[in-house]
N, C-alpha and C positions, 0 to 999 in steps of 0.2 A: 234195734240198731244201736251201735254203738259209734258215739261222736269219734272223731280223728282231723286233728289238728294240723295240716302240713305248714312247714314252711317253704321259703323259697330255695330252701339246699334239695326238697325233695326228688329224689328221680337223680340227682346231678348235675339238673339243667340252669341251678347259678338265678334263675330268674332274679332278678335286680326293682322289680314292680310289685311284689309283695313283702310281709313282711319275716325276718329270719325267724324262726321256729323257739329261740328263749327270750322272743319277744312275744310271740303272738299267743303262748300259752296262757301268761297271764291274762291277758289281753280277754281272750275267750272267756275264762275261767271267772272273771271278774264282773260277765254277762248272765253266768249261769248260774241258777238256785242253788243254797248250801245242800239240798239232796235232792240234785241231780243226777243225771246219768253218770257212768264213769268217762272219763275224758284220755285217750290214747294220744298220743304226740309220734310226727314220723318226719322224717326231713333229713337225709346228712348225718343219720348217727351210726357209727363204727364200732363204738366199744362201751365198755361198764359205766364208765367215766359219762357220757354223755348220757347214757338210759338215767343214771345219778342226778344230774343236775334236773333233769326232767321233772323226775320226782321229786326233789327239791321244790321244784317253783309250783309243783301241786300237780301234775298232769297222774293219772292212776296206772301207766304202762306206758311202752312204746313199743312201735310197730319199725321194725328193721328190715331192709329186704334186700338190696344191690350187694351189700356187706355179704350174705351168705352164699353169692356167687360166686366169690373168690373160695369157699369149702371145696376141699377134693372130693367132699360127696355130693358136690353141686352134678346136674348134666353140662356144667357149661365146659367147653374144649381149653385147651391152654391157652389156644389164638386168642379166643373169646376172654380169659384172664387177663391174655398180658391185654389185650386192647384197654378193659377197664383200669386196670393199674398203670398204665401211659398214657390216660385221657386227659386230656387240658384240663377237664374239674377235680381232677382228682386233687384233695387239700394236700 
């Protein structure tokens, strides 16, 4: 099994009770043996730019998922698109 880190951007649901995701990476990491497992980060990331910083602050990947829904070779419909791209979380 491989660790995975969310933050509170995960899914889009904004939760305000945990902590944001280039917080909690450290945060984790700073728990865990220098040869440990590898450590995945997921929460709110869109582009190169955020997978970047991840791996920056030490996380060994990210796990992307809502993002590949807007692909035209997603099954998702275009209702289903624009809904996500007009949702109140969307940054």
């Amino acid at each position: 099994m491989i660790p995975c880190v969310a933050g509170n951007e995960s899914g889009g649901h904004g939760v305000s009770e945990g902590p944001p995701l280039l917080s909690f990476v450290p945060e984790v990491l700073s728990c865990m043996p220098d040869n440990g497992p590898v450590l995945l980060a997921a929460g709110g990331l869109a582009n190169g730019a955020h997978v970047a910083s991840l791996i920056a602050l030490g996380a060994d990947g990210a796990v992307l998922g809502t993002r590949f829904l807007l692909a035209t070779a997603s099954l998702y419909t275009d209702a289903q698109r624009r809904a996500l791209i007009e949702s109140k979380n969307n940054p």
